[in-house]
mmJSON file of the N, C-alpha and C atoms, coordinates in Angstrom:
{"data_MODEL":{"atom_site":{
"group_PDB":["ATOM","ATOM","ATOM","ATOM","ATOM","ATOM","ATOM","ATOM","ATOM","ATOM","ATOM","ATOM","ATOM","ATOM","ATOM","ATOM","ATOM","ATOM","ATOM","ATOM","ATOM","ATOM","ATOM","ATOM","ATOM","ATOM","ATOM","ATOM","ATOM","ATOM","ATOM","ATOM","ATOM","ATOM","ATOM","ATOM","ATOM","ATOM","ATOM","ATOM","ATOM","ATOM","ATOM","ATOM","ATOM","ATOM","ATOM","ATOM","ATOM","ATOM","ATOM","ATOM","ATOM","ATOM","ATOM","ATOM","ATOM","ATOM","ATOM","ATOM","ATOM","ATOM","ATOM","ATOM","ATOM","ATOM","ATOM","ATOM","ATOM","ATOM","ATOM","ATOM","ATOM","ATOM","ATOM","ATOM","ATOM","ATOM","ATOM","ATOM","ATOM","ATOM","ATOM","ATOM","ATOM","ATOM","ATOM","ATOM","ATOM","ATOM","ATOM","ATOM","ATOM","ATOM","ATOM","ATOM","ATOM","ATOM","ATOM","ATOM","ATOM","ATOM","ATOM","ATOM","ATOM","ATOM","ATOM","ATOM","ATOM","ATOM","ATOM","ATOM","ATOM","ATOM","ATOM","ATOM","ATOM","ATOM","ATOM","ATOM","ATOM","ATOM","ATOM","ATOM","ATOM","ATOM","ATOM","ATOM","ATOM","ATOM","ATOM","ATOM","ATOM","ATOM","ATOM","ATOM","ATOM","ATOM","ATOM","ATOM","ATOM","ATOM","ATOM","ATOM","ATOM","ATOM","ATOM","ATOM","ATOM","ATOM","ATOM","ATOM","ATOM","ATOM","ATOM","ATOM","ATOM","ATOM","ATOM","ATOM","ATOM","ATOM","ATOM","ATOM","ATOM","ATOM","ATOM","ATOM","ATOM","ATOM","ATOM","ATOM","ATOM","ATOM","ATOM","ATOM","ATOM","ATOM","ATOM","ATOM","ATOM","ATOM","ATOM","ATOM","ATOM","ATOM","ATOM","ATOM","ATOM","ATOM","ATOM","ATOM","ATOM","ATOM","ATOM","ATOM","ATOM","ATOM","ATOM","ATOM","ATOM","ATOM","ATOM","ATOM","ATOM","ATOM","ATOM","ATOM","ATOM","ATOM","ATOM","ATOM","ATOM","ATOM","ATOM","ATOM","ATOM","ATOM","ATOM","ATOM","ATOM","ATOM","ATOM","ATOM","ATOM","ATOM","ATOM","ATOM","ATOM","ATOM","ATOM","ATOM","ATOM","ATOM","ATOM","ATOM","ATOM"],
"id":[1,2,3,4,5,6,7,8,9,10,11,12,13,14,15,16,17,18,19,20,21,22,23,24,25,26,27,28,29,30,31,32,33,34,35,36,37,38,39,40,41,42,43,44,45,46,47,48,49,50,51,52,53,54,55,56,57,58,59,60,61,62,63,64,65,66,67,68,69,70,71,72,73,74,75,76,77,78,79,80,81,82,83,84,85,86,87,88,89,90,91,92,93,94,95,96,97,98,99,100,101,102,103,104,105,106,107,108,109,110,111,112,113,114,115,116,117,118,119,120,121,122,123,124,125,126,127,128,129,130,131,132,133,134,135,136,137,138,139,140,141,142,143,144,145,146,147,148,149,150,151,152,153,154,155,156,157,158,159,160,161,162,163,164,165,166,167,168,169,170,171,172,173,174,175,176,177,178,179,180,181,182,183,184,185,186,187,188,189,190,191,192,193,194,195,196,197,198,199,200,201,202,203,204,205,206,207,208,209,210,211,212,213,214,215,216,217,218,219,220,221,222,223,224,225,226,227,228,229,230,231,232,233,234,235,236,237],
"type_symbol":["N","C","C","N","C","C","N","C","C","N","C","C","N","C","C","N","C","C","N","C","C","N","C","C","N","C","C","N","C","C","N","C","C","N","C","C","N","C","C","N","C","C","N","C","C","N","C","C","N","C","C","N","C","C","N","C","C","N","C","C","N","C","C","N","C","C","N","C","C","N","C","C","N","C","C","N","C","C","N","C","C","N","C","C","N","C","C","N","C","C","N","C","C","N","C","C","N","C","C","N","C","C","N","C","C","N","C","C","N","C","C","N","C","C","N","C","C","N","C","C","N","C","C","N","C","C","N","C","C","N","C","C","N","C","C","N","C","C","N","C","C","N","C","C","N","C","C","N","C","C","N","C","C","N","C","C","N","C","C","N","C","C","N","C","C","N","C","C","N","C","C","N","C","C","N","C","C","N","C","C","N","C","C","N","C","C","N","C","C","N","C","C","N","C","C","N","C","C","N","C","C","N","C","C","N","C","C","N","C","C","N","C","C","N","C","C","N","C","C","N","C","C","N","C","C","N","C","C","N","C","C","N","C","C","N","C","C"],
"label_atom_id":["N","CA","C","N","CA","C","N","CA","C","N","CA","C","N","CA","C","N","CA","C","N","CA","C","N","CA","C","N","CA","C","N","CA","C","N","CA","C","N","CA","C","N","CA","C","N","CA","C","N","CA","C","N","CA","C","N","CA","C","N","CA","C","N","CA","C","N","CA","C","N","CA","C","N","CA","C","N","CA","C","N","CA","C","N","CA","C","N","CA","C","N","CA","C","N","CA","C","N","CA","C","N","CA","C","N","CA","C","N","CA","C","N","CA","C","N","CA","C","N","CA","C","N","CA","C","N","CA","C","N","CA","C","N","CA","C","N","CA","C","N","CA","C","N","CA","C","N","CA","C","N","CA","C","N","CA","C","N","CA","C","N","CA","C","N","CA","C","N","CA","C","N","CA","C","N","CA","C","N","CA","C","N","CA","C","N","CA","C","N","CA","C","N","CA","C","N","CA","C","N","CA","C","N","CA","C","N","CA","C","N","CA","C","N","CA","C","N","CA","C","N","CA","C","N","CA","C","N","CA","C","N","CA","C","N","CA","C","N","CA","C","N","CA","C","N","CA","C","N","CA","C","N","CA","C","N","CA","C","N","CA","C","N","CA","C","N","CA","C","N","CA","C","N","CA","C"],
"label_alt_id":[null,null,null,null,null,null,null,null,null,null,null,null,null,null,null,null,null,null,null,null,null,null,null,null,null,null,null,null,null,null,null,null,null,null,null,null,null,null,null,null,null,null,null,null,null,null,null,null,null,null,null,null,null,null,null,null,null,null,null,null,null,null,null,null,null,null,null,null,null,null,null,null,null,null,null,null,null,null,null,null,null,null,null,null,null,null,null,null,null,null,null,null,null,null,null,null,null,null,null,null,null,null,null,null,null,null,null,null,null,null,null,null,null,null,null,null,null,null,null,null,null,null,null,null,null,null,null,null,null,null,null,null,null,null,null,null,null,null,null,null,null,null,null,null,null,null,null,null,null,null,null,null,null,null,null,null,null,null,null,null,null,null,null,null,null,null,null,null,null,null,null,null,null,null,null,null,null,null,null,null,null,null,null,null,null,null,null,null,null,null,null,null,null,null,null,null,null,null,null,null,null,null,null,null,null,null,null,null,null,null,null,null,null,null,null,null,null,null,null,null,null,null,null,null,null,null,null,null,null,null,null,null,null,null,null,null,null],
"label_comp_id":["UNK","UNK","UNK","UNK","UNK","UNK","UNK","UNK","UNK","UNK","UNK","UNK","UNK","UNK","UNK","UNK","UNK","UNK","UNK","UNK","UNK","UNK","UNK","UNK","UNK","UNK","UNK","UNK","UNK","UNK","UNK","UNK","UNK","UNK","UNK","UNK","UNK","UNK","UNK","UNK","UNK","UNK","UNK","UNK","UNK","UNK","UNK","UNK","UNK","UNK","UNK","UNK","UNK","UNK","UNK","UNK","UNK","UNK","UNK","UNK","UNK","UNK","UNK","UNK","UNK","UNK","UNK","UNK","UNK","UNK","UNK","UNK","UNK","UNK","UNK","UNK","UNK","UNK","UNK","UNK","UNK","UNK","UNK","UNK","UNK","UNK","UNK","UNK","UNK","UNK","UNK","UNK","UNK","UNK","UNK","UNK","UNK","UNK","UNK","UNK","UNK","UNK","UNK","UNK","UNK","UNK","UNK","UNK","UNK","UNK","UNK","UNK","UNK","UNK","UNK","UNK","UNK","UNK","UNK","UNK","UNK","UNK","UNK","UNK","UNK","UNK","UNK","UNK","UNK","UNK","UNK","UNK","UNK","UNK","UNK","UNK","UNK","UNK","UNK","UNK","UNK","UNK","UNK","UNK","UNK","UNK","UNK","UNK","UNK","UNK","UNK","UNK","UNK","UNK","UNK","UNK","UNK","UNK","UNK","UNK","UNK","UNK","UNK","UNK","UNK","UNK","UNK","UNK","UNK","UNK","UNK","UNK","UNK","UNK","UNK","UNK","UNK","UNK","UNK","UNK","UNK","UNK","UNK","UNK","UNK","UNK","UNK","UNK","UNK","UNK","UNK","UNK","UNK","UNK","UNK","UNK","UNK","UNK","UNK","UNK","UNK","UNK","UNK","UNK","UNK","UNK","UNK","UNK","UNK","UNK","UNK","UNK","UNK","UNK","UNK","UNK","UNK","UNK","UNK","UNK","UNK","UNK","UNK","UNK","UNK","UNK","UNK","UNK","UNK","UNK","UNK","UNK","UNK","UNK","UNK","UNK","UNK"],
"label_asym_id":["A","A","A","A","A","A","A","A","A","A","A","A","A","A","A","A","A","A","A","A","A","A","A","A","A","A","A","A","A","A","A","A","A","A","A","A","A","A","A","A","A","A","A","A","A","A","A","A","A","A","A","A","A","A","A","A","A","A","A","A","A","A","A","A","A","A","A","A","A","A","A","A","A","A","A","A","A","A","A","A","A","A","A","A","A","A","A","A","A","A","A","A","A","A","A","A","A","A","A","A","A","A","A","A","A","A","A","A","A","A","A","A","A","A","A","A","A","A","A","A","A","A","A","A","A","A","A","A","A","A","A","A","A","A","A","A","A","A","A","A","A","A","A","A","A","A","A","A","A","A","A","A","A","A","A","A","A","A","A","A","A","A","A","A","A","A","A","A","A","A","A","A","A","A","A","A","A","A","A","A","A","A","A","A","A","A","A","A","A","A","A","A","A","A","A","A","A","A","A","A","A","A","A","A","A","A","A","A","A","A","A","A","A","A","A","A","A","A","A","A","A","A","A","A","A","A","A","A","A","A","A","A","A","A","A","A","A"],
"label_entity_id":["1","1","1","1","1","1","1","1","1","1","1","1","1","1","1","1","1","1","1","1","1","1","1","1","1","1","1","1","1","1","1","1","1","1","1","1","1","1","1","1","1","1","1","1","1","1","1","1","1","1","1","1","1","1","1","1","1","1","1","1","1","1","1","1","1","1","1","1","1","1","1","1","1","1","1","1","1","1","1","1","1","1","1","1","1","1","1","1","1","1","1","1","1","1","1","1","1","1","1","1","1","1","1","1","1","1","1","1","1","1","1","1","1","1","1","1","1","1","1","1","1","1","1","1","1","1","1","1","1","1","1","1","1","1","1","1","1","1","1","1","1","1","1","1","1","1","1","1","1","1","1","1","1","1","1","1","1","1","1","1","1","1","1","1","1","1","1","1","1","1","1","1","1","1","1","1","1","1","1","1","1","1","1","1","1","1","1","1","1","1","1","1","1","1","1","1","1","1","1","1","1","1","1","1","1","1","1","1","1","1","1","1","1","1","1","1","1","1","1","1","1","1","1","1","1","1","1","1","1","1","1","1","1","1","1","1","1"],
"label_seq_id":[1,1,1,2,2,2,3,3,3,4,4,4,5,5,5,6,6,6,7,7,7,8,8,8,9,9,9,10,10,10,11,11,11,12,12,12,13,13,13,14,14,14,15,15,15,16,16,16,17,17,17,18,18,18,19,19,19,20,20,20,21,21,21,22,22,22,23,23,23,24,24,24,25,25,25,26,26,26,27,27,27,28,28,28,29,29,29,30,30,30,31,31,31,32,32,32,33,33,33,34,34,34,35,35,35,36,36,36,37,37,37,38,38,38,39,39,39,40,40,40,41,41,41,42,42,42,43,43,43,44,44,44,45,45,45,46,46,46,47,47,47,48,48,48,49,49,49,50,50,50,51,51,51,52,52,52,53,53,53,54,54,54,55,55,55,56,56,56,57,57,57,58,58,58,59,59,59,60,60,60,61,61,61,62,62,62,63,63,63,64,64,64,65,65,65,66,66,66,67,67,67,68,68,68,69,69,69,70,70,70,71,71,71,72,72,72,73,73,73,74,74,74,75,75,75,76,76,76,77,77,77,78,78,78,79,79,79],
"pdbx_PDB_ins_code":[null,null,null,null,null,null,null,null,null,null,null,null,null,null,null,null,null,null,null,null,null,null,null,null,null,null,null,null,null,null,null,null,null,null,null,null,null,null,null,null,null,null,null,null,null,null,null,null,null,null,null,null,null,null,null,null,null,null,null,null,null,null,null,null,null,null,null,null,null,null,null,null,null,null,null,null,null,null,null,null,null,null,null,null,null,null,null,null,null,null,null,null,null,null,null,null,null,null,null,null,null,null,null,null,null,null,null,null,null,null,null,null,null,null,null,null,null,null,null,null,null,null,null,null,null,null,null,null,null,null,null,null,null,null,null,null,null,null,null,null,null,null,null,null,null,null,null,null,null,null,null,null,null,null,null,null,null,null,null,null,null,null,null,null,null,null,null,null,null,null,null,null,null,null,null,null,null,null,null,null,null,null,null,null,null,null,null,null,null,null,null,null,null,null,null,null,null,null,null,null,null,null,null,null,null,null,null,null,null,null,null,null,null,null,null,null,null,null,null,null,null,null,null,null,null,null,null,null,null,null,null,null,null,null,null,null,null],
"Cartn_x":[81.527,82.743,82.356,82.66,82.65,82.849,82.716,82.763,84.065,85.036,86.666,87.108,86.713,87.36,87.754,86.455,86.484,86.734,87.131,87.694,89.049,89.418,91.048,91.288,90.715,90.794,91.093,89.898,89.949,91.535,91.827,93.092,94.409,94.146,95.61,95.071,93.986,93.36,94.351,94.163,94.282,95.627,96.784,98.184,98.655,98.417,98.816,98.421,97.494,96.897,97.921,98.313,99.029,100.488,101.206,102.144,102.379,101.774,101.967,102.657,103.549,104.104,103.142,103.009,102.167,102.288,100.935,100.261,100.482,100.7,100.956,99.656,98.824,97.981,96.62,96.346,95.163,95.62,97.107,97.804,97.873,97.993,98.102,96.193,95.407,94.228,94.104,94.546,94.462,95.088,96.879,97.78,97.37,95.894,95.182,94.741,93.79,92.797,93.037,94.624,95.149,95.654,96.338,96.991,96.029,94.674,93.554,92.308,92.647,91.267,90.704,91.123,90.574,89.306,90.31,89.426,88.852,88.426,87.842,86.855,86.445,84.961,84.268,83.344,81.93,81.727,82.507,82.623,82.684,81.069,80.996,82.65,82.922,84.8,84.247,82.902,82.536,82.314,81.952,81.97,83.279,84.135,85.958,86.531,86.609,86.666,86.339,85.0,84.663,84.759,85.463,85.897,87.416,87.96,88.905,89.177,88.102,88.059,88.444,88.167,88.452,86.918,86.339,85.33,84.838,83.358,82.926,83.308,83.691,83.529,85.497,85.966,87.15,86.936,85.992,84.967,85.563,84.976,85.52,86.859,87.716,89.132,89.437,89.326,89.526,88.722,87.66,86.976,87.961,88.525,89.585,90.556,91.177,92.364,92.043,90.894,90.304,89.945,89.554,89.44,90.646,91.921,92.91,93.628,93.741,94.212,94.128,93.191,93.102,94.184,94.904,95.809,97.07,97.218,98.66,99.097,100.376,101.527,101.96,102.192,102.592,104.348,105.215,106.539,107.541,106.952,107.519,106.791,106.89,106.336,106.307,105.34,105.111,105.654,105.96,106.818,108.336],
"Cartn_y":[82.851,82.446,81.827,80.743,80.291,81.02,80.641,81.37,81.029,80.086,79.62,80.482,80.642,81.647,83.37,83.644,85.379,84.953,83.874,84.198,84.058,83.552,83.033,85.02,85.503,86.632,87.747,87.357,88.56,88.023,86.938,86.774,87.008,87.037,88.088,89.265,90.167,91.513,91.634,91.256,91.249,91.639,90.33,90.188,91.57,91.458,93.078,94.194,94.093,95.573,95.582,94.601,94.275,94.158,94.554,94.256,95.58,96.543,98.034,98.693,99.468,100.399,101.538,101.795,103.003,104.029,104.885,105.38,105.237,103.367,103.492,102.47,102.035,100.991,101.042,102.092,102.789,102.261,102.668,102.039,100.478,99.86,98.598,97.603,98.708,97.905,98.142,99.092,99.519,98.897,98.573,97.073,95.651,95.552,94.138,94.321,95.109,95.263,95.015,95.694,95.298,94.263,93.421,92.235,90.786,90.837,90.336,90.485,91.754,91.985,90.917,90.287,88.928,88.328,87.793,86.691,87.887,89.015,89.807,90.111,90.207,90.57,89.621,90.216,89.67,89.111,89.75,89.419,90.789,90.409,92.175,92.436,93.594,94.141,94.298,94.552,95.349,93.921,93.066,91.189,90.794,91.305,90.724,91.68,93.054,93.628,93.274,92.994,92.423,91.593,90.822,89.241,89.095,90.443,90.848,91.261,91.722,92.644,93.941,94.362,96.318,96.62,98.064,98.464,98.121,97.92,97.669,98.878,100.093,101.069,100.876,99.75,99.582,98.43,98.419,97.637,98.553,100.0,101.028,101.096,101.247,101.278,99.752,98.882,97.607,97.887,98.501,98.589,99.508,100.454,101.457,100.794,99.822,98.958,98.187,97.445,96.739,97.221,98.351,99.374,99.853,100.192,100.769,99.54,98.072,97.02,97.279,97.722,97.522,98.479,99.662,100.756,100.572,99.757,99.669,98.431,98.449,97.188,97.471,96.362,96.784,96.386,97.769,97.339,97.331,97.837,97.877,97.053,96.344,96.463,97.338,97.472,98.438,98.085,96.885,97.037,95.881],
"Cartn_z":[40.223,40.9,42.236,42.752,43.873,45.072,46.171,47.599,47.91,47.295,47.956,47.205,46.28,45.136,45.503,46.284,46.699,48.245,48.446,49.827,49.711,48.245,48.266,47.874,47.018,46.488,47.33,48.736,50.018,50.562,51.024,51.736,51.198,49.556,48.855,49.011,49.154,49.042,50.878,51.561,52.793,53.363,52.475,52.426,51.943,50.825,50.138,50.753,51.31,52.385,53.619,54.142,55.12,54.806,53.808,53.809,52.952,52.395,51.828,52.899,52.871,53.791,53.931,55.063,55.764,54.731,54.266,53.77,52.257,51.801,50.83,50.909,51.727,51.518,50.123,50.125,48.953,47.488,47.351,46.228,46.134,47.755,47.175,46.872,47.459,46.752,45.31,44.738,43.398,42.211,43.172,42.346,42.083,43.561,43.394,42.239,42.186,41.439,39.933,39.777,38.215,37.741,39.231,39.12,39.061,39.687,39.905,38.728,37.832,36.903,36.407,35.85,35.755,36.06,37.25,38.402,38.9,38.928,39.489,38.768,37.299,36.792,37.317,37.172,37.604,38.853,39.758,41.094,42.199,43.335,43.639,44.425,44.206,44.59,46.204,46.35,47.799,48.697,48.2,49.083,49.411,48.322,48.185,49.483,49.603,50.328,52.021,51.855,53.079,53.701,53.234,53.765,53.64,53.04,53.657,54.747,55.314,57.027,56.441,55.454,54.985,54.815,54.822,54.782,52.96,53.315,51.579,50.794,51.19,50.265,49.494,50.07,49.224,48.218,48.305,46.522,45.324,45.685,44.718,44.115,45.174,44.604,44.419,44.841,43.533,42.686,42.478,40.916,39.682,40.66,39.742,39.51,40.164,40.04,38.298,38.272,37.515,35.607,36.459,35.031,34.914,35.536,35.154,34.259,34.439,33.796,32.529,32.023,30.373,29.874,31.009,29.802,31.138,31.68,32.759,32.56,32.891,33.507,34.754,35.866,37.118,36.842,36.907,36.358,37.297,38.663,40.322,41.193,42.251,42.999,44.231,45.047,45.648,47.084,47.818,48.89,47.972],
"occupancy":[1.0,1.0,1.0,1.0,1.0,1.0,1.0,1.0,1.0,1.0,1.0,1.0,1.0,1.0,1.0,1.0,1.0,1.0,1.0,1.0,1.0,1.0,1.0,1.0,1.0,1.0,1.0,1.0,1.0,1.0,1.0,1.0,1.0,1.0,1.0,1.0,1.0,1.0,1.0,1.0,1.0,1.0,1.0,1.0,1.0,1.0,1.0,1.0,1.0,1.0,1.0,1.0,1.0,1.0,1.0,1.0,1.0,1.0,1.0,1.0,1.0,1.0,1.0,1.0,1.0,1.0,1.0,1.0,1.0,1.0,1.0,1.0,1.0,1.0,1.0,1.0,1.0,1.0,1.0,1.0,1.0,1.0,1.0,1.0,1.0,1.0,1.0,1.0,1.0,1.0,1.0,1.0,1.0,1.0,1.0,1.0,1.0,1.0,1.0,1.0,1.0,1.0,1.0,1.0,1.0,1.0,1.0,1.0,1.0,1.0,1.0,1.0,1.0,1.0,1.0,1.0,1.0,1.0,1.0,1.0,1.0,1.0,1.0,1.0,1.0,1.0,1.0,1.0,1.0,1.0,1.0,1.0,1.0,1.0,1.0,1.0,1.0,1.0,1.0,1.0,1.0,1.0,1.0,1.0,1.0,1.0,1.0,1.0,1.0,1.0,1.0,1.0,1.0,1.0,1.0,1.0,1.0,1.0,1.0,1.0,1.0,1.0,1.0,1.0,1.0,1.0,1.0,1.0,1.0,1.0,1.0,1.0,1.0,1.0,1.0,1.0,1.0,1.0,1.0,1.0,1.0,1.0,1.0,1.0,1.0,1.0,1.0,1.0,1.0,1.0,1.0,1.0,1.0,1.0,1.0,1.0,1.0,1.0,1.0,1.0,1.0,1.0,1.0,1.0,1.0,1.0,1.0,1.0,1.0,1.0,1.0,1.0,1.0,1.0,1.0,1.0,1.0,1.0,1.0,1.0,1.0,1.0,1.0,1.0,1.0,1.0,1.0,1.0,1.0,1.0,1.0,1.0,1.0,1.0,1.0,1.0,1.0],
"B_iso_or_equiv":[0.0,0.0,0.0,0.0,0.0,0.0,0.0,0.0,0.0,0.0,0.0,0.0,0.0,0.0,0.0,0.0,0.0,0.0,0.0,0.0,0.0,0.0,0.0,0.0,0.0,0.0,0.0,0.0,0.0,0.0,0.0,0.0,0.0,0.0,0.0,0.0,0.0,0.0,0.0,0.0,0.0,0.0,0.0,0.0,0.0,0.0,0.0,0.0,0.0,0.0,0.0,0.0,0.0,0.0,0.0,0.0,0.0,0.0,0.0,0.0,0.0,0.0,0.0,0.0,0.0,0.0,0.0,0.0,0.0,0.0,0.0,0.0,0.0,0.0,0.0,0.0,0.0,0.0,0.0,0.0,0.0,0.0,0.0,0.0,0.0,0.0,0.0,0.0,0.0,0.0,0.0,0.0,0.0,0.0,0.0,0.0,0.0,0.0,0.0,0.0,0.0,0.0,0.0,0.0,0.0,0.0,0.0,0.0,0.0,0.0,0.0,0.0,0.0,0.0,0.0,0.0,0.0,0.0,0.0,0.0,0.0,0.0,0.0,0.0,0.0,0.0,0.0,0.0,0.0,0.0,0.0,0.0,0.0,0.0,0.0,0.0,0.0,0.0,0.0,0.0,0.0,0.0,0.0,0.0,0.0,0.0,0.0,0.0,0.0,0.0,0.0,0.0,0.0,0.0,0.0,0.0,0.0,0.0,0.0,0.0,0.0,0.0,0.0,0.0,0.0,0.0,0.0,0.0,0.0,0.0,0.0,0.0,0.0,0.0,0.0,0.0,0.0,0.0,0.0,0.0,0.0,0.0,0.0,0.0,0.0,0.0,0.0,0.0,0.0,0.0,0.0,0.0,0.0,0.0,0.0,0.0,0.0,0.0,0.0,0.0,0.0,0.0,0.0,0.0,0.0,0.0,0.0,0.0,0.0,0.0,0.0,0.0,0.0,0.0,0.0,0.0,0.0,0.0,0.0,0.0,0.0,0.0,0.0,0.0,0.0,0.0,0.0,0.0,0.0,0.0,0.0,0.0,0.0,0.0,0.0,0.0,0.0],
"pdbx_formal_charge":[null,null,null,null,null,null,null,null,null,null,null,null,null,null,null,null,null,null,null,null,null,null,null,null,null,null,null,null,null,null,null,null,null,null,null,null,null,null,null,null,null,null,null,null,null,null,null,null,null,null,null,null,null,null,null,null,null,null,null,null,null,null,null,null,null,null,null,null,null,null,null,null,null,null,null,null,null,null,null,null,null,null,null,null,null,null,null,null,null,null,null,null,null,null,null,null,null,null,null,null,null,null,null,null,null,null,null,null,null,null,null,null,null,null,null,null,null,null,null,null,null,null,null,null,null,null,null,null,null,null,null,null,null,null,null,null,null,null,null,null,null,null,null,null,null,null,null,null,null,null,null,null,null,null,null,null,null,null,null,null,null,null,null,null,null,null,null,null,null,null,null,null,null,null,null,null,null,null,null,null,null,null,null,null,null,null,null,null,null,null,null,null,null,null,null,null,null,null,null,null,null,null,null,null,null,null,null,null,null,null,null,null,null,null,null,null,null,null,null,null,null,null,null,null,null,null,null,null,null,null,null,null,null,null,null,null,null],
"auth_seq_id":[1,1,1,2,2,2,3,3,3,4,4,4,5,5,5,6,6,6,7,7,7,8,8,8,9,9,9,10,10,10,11,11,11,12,12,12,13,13,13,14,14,14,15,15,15,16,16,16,17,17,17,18,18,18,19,19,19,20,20,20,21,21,21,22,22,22,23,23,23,24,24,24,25,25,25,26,26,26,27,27,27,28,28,28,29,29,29,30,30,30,31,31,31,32,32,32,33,33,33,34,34,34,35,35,35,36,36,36,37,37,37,38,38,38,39,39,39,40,40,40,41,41,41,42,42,42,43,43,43,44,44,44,45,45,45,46,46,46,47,47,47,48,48,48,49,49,49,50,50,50,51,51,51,52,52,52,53,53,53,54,54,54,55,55,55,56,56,56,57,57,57,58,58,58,59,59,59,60,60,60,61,61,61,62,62,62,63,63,63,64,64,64,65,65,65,66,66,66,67,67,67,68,68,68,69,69,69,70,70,70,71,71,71,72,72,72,73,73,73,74,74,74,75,75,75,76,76,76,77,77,77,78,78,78,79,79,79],
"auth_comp_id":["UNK","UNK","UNK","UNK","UNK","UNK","UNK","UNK","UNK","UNK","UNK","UNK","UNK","UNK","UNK","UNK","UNK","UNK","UNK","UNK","UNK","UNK","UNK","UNK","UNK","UNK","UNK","UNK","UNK","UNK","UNK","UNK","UNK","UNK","UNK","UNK","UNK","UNK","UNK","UNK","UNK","UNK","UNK","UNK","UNK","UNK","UNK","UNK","UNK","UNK","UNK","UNK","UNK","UNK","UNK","UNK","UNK","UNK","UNK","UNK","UNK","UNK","UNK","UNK","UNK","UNK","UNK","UNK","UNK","UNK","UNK","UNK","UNK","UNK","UNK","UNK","UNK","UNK","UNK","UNK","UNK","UNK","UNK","UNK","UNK","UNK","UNK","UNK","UNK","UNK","UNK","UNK","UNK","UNK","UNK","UNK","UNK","UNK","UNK","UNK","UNK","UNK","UNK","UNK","UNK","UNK","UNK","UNK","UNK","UNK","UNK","UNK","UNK","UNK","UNK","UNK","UNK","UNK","UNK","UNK","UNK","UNK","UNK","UNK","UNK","UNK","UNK","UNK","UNK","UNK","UNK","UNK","UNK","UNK","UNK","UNK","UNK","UNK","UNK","UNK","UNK","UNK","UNK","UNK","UNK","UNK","UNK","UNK","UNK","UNK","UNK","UNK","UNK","UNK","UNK","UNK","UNK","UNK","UNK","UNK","UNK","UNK","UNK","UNK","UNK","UNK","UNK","UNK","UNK","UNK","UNK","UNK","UNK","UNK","UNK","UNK","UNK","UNK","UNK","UNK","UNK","UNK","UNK","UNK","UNK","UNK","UNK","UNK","UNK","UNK","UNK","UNK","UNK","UNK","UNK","UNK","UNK","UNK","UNK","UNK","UNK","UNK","UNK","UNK","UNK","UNK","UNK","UNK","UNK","UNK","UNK","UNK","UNK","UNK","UNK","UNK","UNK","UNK","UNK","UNK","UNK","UNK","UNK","UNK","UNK","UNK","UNK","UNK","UNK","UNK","UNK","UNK","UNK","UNK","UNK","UNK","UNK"],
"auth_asym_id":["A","A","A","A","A","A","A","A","A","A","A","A","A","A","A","A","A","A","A","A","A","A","A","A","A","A","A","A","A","A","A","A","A","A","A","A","A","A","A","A","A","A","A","A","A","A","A","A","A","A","A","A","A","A","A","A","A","A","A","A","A","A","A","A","A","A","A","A","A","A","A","A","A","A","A","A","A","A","A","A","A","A","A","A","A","A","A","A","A","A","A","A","A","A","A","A","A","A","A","A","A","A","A","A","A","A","A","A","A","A","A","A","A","A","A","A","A","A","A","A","A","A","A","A","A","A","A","A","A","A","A","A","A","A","A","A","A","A","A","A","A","A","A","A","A","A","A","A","A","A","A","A","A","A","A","A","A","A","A","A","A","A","A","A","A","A","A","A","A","A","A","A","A","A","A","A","A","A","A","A","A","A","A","A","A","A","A","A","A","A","A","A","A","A","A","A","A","A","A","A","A","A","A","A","A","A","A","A","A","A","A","A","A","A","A","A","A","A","A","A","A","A","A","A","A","A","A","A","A","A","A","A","A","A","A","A","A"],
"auth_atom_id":["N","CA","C","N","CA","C","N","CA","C","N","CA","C","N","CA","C","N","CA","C","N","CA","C","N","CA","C","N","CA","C","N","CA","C","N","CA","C","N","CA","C","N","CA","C","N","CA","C","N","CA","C","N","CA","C","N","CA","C","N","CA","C","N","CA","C","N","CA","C","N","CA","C","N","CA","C","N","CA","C","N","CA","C","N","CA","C","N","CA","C","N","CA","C","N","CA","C","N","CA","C","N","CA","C","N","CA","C","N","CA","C","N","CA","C","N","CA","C","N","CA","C","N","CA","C","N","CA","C","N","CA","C","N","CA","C","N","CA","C","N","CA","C","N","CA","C","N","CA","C","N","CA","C","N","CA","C","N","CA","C","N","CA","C","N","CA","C","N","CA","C","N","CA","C","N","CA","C","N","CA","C","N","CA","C","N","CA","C","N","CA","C","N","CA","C","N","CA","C","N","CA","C","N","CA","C","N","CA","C","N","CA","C","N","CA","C","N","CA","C","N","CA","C","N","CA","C","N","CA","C","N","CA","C","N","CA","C","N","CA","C","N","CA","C","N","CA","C","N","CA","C","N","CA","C","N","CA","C","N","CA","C","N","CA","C","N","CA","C","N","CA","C","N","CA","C"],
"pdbx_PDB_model_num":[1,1,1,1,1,1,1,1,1,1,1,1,1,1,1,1,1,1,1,1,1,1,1,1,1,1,1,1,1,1,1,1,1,1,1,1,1,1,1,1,1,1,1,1,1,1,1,1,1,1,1,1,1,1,1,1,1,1,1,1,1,1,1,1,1,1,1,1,1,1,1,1,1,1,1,1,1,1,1,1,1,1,1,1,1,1,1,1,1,1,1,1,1,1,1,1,1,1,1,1,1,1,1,1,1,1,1,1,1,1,1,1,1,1,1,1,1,1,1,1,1,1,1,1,1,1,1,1,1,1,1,1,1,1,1,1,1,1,1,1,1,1,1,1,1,1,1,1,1,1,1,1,1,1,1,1,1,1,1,1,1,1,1,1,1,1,1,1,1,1,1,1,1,1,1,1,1,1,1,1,1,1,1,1,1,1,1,1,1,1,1,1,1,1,1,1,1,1,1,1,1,1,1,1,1,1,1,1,1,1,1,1,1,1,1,1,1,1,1,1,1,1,1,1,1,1,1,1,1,1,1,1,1,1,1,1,1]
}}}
């Protein structure tokens, strides 16, 4: 995947972090992650993260977001 690509990826990772209501933000890296699985294999979650301006260790929870895709639908949104 290109570098415009995981930077277009970090700046919706970013929006959605920023726009979750207070102490709902954890959930909204997890909604990327399902809404994004996609364009998200094969792409490190911990680079996407970081160029989000969030710590790399929220690589992880977009990785759970990603693996949760194969058995979820997002049927709310979260703000």
């Amino acid at each position: 995947m290109s570098g415009s690509a995981v930077d277009e990826l970090a700046r919706q990772l970013r929006a959605d972090y920023d726009a979750a209501p207070r102490g709902r933000q954890a959930a909204s890296i997890h909604l990327f992650g399902i809404r994004h699985a996609q364009a998200l294999r094969g792409v490190s979650k911990s680079a996407v993260a970081e160029r989000a301006g969030l710590p790399k260790s929220y690589g992880t929870e977009i990785n759970k977001g990603v693996q949760l895709s194969e058995y979820v639908a997002i049927t709310k949104p979260l703000v």
